[in-house]
N, CA, C and O atoms as a GROMACS GRO file, in nm:
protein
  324
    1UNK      N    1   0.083  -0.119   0.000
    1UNK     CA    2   0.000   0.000   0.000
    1UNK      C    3   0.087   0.125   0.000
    1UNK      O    4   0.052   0.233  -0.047
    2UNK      N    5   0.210   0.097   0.062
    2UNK     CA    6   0.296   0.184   0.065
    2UNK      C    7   0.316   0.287  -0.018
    2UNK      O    8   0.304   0.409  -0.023
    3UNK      N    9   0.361   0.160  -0.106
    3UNK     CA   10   0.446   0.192  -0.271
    3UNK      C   11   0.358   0.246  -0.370
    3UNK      O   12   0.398   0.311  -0.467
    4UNK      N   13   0.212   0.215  -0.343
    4UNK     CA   14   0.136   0.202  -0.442
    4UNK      C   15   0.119   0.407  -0.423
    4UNK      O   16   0.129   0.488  -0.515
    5UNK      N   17   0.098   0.434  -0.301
    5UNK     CA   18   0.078   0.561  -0.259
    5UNK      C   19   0.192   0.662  -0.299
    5UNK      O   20   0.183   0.757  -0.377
    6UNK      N   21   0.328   0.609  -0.208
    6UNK     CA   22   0.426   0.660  -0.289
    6UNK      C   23   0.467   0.659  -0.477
    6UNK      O   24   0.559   0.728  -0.522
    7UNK      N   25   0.398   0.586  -0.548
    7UNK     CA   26   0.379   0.583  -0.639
    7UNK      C   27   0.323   0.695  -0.718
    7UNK      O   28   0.387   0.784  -0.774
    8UNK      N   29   0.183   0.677  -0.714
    8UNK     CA   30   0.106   0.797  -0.683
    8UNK      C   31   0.164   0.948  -0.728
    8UNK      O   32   0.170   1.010  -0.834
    9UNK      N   33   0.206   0.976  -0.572
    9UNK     CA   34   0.312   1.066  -0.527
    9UNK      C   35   0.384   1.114  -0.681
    9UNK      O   36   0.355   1.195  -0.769
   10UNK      N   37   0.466   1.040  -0.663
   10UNK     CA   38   0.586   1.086  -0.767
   10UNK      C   39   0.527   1.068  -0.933
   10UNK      O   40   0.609   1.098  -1.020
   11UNK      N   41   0.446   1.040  -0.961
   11UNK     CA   42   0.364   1.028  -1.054
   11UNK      C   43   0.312   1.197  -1.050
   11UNK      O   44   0.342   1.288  -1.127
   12UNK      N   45   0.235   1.198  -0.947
   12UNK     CA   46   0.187   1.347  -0.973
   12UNK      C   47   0.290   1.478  -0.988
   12UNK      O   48   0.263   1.580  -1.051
   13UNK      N   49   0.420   1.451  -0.912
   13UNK     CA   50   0.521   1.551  -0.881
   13UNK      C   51   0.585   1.526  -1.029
   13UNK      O   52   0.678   1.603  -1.052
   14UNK      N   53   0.562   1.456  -1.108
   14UNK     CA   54   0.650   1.410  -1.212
   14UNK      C   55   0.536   1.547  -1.324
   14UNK      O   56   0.562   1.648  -1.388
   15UNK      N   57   0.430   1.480  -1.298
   15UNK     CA   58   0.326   1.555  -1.388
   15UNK      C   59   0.324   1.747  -1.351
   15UNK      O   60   0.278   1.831  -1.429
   16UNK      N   61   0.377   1.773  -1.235
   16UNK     CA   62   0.348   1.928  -1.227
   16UNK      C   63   0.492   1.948  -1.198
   16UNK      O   64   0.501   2.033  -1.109
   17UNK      N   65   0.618   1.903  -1.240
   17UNK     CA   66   0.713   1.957  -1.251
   17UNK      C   67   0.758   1.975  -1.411
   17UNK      O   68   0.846   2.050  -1.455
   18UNK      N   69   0.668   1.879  -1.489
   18UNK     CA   70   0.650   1.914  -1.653
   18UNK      C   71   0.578   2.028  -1.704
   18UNK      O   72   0.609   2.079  -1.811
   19UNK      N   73   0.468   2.077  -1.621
   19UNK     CA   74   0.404   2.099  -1.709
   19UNK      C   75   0.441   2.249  -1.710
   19UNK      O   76   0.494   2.300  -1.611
   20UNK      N   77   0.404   2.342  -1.858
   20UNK     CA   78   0.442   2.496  -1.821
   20UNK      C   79   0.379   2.578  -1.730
   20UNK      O   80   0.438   2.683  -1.706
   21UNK      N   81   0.286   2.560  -1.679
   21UNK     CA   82   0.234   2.674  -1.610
   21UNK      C   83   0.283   2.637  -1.501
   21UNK      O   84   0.211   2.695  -1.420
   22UNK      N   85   0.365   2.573  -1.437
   22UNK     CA   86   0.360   2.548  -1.296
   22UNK      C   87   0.518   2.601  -1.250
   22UNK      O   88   0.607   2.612  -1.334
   23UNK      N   89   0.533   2.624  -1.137
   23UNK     CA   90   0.659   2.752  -1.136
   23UNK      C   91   0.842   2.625  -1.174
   23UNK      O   92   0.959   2.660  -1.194
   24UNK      N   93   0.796   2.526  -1.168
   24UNK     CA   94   0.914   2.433  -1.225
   24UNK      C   95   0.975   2.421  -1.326
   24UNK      O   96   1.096   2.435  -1.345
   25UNK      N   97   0.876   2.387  -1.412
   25UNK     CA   98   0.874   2.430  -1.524
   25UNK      C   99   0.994   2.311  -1.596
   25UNK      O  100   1.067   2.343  -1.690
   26UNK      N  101   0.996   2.213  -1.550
   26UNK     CA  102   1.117   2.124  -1.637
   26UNK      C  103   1.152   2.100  -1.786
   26UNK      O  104   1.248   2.091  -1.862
   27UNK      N  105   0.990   2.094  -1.782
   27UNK     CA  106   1.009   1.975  -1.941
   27UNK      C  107   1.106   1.977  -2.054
   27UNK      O  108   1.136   1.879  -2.121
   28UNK      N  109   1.142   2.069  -2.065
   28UNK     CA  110   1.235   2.170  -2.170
   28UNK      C  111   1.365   2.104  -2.097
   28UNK      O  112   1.454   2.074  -2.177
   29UNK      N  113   1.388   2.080  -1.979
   29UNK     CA  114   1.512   2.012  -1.961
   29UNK      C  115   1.508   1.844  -1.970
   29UNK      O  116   1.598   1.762  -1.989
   30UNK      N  117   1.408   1.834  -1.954
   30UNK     CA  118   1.382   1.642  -1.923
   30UNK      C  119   1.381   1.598  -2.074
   30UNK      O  120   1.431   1.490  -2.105
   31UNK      N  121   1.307   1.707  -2.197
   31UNK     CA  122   1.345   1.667  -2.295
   31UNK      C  123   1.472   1.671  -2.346
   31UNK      O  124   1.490   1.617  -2.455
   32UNK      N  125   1.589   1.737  -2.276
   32UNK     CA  126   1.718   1.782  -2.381
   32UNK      C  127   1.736   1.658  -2.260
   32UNK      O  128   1.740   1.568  -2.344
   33UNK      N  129   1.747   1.599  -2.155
   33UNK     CA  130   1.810   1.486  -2.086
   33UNK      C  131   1.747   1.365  -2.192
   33UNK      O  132   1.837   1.309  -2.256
   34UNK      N  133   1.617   1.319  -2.219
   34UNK     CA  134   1.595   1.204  -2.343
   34UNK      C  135   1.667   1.212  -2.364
   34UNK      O  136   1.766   1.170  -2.303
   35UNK      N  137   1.662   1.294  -2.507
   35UNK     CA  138   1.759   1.303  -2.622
   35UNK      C  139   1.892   1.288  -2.589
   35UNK      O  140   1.927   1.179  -2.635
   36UNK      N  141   1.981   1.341  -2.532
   36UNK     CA  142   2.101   1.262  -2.462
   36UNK      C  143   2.109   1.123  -2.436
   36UNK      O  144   2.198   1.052  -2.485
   37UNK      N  145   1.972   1.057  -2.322
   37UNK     CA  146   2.009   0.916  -2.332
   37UNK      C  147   1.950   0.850  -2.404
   37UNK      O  148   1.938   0.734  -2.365
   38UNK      N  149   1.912   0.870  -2.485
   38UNK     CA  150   1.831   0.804  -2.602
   38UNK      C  151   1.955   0.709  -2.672
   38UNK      O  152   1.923   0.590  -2.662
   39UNK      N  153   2.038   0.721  -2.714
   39UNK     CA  154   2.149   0.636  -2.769
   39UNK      C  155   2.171   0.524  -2.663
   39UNK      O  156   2.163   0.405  -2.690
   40UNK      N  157   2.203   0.580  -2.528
   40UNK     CA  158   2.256   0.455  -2.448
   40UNK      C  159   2.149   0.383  -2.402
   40UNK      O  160   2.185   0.267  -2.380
   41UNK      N  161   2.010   0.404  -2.372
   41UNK     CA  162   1.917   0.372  -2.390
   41UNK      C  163   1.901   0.233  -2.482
   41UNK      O  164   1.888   0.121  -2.434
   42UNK      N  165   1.905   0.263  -2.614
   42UNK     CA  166   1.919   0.228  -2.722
   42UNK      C  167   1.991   0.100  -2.717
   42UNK      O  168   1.928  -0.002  -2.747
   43UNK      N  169   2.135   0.090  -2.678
   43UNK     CA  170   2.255   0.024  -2.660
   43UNK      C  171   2.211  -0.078  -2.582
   43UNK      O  172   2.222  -0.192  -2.629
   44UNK      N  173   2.134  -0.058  -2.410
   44UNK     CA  174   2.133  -0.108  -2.344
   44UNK      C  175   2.043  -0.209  -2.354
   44UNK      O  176   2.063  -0.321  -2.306
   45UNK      N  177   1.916  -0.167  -2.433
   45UNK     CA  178   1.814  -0.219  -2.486
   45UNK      C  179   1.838  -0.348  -2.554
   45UNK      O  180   1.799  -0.456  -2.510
   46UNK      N  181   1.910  -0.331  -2.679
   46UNK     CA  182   2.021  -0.408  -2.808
   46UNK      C  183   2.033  -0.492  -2.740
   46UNK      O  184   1.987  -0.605  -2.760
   47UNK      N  185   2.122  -0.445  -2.610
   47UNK     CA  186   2.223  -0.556  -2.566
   47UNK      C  187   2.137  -0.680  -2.464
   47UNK      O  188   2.156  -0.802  -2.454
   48UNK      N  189   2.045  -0.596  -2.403
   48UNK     CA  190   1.948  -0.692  -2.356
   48UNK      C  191   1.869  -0.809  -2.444
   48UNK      O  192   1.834  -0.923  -2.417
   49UNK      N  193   1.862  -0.753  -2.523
   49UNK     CA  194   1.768  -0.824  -2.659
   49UNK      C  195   1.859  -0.955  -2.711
   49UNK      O  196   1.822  -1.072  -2.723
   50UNK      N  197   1.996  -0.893  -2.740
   50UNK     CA  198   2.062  -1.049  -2.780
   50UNK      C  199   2.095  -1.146  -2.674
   50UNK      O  200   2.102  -1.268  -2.692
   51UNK      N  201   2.123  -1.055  -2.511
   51UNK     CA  202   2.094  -1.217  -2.481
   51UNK      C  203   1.980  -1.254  -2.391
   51UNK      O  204   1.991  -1.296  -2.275
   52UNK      N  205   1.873  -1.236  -2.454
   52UNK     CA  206   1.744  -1.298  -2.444
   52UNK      C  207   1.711  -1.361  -2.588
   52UNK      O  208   1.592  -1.385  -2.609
   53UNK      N  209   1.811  -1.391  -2.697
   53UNK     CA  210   1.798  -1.428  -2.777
   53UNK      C  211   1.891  -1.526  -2.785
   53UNK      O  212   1.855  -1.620  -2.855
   54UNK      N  213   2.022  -1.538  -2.728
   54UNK     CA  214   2.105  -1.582  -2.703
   54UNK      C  215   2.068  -1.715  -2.605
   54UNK      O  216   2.124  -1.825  -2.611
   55UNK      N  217   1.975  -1.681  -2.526
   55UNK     CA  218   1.922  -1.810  -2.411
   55UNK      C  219   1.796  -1.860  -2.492
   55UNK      O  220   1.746  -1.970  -2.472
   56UNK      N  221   1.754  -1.780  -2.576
   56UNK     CA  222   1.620  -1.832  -2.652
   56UNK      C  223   1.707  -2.008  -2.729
   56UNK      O  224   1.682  -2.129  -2.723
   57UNK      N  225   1.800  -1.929  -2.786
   57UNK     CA  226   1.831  -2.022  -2.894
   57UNK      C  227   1.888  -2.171  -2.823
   57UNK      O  228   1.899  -2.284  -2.872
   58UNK      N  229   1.919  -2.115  -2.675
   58UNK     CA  230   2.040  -2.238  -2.642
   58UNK      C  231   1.918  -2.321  -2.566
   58UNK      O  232   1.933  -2.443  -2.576
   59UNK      N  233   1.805  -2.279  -2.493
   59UNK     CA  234   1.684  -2.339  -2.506
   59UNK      C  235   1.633  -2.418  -2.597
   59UNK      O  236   1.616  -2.540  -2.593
   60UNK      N  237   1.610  -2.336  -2.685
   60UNK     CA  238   1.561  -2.461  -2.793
   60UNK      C  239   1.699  -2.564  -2.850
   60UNK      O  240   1.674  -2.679  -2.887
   61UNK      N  241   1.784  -2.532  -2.852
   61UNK     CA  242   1.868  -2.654  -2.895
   61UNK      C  243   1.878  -2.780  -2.746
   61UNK      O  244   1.898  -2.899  -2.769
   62UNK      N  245   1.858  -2.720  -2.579
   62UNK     CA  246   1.876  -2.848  -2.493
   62UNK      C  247   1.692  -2.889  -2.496
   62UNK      O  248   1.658  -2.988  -2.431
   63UNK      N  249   1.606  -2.825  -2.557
   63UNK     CA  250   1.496  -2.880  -2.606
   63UNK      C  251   1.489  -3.014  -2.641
   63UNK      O  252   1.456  -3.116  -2.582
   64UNK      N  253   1.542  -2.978  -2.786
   64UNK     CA  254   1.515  -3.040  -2.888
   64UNK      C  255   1.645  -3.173  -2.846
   64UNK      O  256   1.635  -3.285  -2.896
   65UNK      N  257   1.743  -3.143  -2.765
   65UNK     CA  258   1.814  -3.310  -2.771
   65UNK      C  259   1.764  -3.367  -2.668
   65UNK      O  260   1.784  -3.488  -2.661
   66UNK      N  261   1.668  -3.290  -2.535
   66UNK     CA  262   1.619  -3.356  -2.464
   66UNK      C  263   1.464  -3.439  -2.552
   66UNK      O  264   1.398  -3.516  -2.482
   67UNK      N  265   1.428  -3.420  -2.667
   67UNK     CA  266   1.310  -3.466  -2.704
   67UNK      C  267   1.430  -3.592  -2.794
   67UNK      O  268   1.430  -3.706  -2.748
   68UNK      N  269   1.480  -3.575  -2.859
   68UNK     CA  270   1.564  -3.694  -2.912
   68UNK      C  271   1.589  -3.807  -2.798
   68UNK      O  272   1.556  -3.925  -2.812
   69UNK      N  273   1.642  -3.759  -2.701
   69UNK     CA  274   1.679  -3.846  -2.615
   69UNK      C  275   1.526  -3.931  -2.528
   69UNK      O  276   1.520  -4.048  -2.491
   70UNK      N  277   1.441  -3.846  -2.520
   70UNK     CA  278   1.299  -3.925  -2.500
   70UNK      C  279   1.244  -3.997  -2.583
   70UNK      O  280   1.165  -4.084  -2.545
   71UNK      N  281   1.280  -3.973  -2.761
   71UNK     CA  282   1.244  -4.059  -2.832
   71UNK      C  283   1.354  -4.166  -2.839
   71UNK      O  284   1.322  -4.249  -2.923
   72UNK      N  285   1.453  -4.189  -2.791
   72UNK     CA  286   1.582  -4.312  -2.829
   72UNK      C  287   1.503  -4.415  -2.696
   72UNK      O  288   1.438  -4.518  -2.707
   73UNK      N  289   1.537  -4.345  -2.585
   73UNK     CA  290   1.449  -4.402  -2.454
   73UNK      C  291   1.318  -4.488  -2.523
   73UNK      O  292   1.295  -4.609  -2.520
   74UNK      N  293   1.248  -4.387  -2.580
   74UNK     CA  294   1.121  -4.478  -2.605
   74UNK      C  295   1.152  -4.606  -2.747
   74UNK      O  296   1.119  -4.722  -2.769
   75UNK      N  297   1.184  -4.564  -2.775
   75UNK     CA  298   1.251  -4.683  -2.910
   75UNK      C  299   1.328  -4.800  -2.887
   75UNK      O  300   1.341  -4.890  -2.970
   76UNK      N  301   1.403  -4.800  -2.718
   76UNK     CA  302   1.483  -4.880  -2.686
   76UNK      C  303   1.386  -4.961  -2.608
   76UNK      O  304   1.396  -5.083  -2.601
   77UNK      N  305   1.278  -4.881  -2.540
   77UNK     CA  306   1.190  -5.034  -2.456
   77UNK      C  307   1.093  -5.053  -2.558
   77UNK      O  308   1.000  -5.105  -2.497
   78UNK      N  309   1.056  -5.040  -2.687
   78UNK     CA  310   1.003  -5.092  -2.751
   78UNK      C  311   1.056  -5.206  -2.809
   78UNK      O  312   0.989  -5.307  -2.831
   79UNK      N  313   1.199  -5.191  -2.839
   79UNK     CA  314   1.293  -5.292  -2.874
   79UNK      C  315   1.313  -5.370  -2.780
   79UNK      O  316   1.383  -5.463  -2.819
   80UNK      N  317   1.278  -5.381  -2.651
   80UNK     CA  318   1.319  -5.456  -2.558
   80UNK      C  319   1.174  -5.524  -2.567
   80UNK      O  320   1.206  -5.641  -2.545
   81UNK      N  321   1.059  -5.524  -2.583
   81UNK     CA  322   0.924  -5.566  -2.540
   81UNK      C  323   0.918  -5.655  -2.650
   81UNK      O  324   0.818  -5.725  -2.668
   0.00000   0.00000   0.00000
């Protein structure tokens, strides 16, 4: 309940430190901060992506020899019966 409140919170302080009429007046800086991290952003993103693609792939390859190996298993007590 805490978090959800403190949430909230900084949600609204986020919203009236953007906006123009209010004596803060950020936005004009929060946008030139984006645009700055927008590249590393970017990078960090990339780099997340390949290796969640990287474990995708090595997944499906101990998949697929664990399904080979359930079909040899099953082929061998058929051969035995």
């Amino acid at each position: 309940m805490v978090s959800l409140i403190a949430g909230i919170i900084l949600i609204a302080f986020t919203v009236f430190s953007l906006l123009p009429s209010c004596p803060l007046n950020w936005g004009v800086d929060v946008l030139a901060f984006l645009r700055g991290s927008l590249p590393v952003i970017a990078a960090l993103i990339g780099l997340i992506c390949l290796f969640i693609g990287a474990a995708d792939i090595k997944d499906k390859k101990e998949a697929a020899k664990e399904e080979k190996e359930a079909r040899d298993r099953e082929s061998k007590e058929e051969k035995k019966d």
